[in-house]
N, C-alpha and C positions, 0 to 999 in steps of 0.2 A: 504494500500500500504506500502510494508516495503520498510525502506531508502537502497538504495542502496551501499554498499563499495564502497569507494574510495582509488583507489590503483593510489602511483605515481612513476615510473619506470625510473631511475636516473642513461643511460649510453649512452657514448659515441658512441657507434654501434649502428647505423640506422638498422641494422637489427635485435638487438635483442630488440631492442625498438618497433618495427614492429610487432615483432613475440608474446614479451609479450602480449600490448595491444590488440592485436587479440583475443589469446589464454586466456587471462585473460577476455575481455570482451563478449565471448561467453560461461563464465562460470556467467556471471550476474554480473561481478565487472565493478564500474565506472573508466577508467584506465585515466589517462593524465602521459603526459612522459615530459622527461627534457633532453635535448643532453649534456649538459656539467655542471661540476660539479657546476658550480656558481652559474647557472639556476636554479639545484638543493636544493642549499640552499636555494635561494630565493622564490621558489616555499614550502619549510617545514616552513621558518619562515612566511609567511603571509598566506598560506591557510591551510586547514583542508583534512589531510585524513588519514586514516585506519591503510595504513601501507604503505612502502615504499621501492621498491628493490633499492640497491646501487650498483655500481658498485668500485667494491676496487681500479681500476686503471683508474683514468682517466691525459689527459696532466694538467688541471690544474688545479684541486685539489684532493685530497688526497680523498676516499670514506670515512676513517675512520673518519675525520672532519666534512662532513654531519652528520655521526653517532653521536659524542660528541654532537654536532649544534641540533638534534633531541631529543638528550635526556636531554639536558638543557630546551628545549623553548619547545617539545612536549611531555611529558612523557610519554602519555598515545598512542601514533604510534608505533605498531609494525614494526620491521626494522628489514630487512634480507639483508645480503652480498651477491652478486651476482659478481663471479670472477673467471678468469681463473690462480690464481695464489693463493699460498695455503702458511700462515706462522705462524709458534709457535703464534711470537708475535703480531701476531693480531688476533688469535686465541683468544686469552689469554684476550688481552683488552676487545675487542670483547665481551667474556663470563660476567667482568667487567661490561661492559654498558647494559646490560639484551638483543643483538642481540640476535632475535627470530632464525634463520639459519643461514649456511656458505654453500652456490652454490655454485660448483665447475661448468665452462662451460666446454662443451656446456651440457647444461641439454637438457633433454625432455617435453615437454608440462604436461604430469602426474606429470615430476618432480616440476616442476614450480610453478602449480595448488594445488597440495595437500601440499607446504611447506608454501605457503599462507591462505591457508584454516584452518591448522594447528597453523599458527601463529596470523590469527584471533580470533583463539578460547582460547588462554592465555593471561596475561595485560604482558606487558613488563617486571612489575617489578618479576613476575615468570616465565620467559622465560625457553625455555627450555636448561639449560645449560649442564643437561645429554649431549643433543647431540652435543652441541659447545664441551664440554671435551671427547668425542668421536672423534671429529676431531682433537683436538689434539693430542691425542693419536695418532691417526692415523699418523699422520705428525710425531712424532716421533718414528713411527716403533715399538709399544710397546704394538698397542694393534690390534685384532683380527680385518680384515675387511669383512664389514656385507656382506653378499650376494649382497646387489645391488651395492657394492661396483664393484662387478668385473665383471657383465657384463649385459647387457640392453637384456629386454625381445625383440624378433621381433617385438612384436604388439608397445613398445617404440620408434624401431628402424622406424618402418614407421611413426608414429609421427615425430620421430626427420626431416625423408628424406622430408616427404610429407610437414610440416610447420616451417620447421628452415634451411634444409640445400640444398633444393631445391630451396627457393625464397632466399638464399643469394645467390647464382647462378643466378640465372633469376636477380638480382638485380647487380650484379657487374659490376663496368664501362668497355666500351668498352678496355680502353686503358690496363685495371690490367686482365683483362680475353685475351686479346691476348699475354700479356708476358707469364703470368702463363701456358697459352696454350702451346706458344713456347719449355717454361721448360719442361712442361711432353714430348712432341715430345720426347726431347731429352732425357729424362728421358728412357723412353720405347727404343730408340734406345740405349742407356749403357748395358738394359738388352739385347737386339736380339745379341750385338756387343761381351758379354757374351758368350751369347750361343752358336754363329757361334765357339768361340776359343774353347770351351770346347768339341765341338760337332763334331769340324773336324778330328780327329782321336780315338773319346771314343765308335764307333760302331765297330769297327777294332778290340778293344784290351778286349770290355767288353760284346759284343755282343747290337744290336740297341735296345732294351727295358729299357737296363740300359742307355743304353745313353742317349734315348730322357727323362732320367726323370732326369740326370744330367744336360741335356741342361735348362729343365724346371724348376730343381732346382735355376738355375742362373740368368734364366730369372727373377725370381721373384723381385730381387732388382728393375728390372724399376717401378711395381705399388710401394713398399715398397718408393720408392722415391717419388713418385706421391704424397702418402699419409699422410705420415710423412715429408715430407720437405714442402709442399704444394705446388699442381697446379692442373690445368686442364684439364680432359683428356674425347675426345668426349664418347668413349664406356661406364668410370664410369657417365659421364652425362646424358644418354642415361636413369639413376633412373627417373632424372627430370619430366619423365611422371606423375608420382606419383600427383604432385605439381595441371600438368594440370586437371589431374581425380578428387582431390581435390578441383579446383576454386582456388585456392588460384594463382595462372595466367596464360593466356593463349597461347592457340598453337602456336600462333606467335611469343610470347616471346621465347618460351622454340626453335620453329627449328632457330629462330634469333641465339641464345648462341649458340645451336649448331653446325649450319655454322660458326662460327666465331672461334671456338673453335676448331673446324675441320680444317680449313685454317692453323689455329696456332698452332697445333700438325705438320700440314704437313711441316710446317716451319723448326722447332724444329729438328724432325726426318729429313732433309733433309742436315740443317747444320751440323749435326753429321755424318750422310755417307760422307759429302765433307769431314769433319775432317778426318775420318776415312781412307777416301781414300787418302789426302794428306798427311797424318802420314807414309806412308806407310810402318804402319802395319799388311797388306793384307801380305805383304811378309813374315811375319814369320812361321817357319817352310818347309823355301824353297817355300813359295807359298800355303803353303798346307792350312793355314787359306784363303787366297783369294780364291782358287780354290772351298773349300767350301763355300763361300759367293756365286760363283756364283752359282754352282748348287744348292743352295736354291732358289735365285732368279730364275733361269729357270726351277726350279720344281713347284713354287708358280703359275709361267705366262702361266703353259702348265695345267692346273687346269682347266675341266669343269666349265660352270656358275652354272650350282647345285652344283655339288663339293666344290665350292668355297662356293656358298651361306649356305651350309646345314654344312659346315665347323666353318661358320662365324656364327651361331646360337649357337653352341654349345660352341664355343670361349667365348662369352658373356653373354652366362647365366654363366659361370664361372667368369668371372673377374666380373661381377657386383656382384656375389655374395659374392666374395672376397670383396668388398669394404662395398658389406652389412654390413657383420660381423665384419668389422674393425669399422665398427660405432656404434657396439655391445659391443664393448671391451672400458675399460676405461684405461687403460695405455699402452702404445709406445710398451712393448714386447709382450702386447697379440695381438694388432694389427699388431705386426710383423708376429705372429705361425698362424697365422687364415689368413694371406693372401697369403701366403706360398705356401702352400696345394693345394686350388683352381688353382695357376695362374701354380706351376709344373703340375697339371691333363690335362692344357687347351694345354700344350706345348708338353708334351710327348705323349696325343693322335693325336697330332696332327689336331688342329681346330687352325684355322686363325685369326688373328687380326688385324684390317683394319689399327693401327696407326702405331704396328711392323710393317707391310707391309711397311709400307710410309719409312722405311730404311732398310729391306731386300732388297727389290728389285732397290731401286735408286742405292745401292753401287754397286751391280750386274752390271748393269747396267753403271757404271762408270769402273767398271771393265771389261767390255766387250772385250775392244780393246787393255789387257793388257795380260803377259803371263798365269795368273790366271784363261783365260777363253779358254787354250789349251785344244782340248778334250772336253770340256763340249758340252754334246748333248741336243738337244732343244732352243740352241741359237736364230733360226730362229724366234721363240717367244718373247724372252727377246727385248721388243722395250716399248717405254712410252706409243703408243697405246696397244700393249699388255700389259700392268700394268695395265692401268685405265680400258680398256673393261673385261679385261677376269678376275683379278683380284680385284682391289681395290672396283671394283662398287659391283659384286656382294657378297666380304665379309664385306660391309658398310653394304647393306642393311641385312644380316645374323646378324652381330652384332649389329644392332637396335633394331631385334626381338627378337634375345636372349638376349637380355640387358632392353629393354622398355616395351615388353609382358610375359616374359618368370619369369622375377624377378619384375620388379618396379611394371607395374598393378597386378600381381596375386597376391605379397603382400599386394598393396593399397585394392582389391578387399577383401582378407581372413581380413583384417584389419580395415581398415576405410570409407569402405564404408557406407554409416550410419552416418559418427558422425558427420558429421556438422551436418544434419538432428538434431539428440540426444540432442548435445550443445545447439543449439538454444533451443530446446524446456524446456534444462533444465533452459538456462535462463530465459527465460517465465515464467519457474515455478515459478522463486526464486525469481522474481519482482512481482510477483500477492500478 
């Protein structure tokens, strides 16, 4: 029987202390974890293991002091950085005290596994500082960034959705998934609120093909905000399947978050049409932006339930795959250009999105009984029952399927179907 590694994983996030000990002990390592840094120390100076992730930032202590703390009382543990925040001079120290790696989060499960494996297979005191003075380098702009540098393979990116950024989802409190919900609401409402102004006169002057791709240009900041500022939004959560096809939690958890996240988009997007209607900035252009706010909304509510639905499919196999890719990309402007693209295709063909919906149609609708909605024909529709029956229900359920069949399982399926199965057996192997 060979001894098992003992790995001990030293951070403040409950989720990525989760995700390690999982992901590391279905690779046949013995993992125990430490929530905060003190714990930390006191878990290196009285027990015995292998090697030890740290986290560089915790509230109260410092990652680098377990580091020094490790390399006095333990020489012979390999020690890796584990942090979302990148610096010369602890780069530097770092290479100094023989740290085996520098993680940048969020890593991927392969990233994780083989910097460990990696750093099992050298003593500390020959660590690999090639790649520590590669990361500095990096950090100072001065030297060439390696391929994996700049974007994560897909078979990565369903690793990362399926066991790190799906259960921090399913795991986030009620009360931080309703704000963050709230924000994207409003989020996606900045972009429809976009598009209506850019949109109400660019079919006139540029012909509708170039306009709905400038409307769709514009739109794009609502996910770009979603993503990069951070929040919640039902349709990108809609991956979450992944999670359940996985085991790693179930159906009940993932349509919990969902409902809940769904309420709090509708929230979001609801307070921003009152904004928006009480700004009244509907009136600029003589009316001509309100006037086209309403005829969106009464073009949305006069929409077939196929129409709607087979709308609302193709809407979300786009925006989820826009959030794919942003999970693909390792810095802020590639996830800007990659989510871009998708979210202008899903606007200028025009396919529906059930959270835009949640403030197209309410402003419409608050505009009904003003002079914005002179002339607009199909009024007789534009009602909250016609919102919810002829619209919102049937492009919910479109965006579920093109968001949770169409991208999350076909990925999880071309991908990880398998690997727990694999895992397990390779840990079997590595304990016999």
């Amino acid at each position: 029987m060979v001894a098992r590694k003992r790995i001990l994983v030293i951070d403040d996030d409950a989720t990525v202390r989760q995700s390690c000990q999982r992901v590391l002990g279905e690779h046949g390592y013995e993992v125990e974890t430490a929530a905060s840094g003190q714990e930390g120390l006191e878990r290196t100076r009285c027990g015995y293991y292998d090697c030890a992730l740290v986290d560089l930032k915790m509230p109260d202590l410092d990652g680098m002091e377990i580091v020094r703390t490790a390399r006095r009382d333990r020489g012979n543990m390999a020690v890796l950085i584990v942090t979302g925040y990148g610096a010369l001079q602890t780069a530097a120290e770092a290479m100094r005290l023989g740290v085996s790696d520098y993680i940048c989060k969020p890593f991927t499960p392969e990233e994780i596994t083989q910097a460990v494996r990696e750093a099992l297979t050298r003593l500390p005191d020959k660590a690999a500082v090639g790649a520590l003075e590669r990361v500095a380098q990096e950090i100072k702009g001065i030297a060439p960034r390696p391929e994996h540098f700049e974007h994560r393979s897909p078979q990565a990116v369903a690793e990362m959705v399926t066991r790190g950024v799906g259960v921090k989802k399913a795991t986030l409190s009620l009360l931080n998934a309703l704000i963050l919900g709230i924000l994207a609401g409003g989020y996606i409402g900045f972009g429809a609120a976009l598009a209506t102004l850019v949109g109400y006169d660019a079919a006139s002057k540029f012909g509708t093909g170039v306009a709905q791709v400038l409307a769709g240009s514009v739109f794009s900041v609502g996910l770009i905000l979603v993503v990069i500022a951070g929040a919640e939004l039902f349709t990108g959560n809609n991956l979450m399947i992944t999670g359940v096809l996985g085991k790693e939690y179930g159906l009940a958890r993932m349509l919990n978050r969902w409902a809940v996240v769904y309420v709090a988009n509708f929230i979001g997007a609801l307070l921003l049409a009152f904004i928006m209607y009480e700004s009244g900035l509907w009136k600029m252009a003589s009316g001509g932006v309100g006037a086209k706010a309403v005829a969106i909304a009464s073009a949305k509510v006069n929409l077939s339930f196929g129409n709607a639905f087979f709308r609302g499919i193709g809407c979300n196999w786009l925006v989820c795959l826009a959030v794919w890719m942003a999970l693909s990309a390792k810095d802020i402007a590639g996830k800007v250009l990659v989510i871009f693209f998708p979210i202008m295709a899903f606007v200028a063909l025009g396919y529906e999105h059930c959270v835009a919906n949640m403030y197209f149609i309410p402003l419409g609708l608050l505009l009904k009984g003003t002079s914005a909605a002179a002339g607009a024909a199909g009024l007789e529709s534009l009602t909250w029952g016609g919102f919810f029956l002829a619209n919102l229900i049937p492009v919910t359920l479109g965006n579920v399927v093109g968001g949770a069949i169409f991208v999350g399982s076909a990925y999880w399926w071309a991908f990880m179907r398998g690997q727990r199965k694999k895992a397990q057996v390779k840990s079997t192997g590595s304990s016999a």
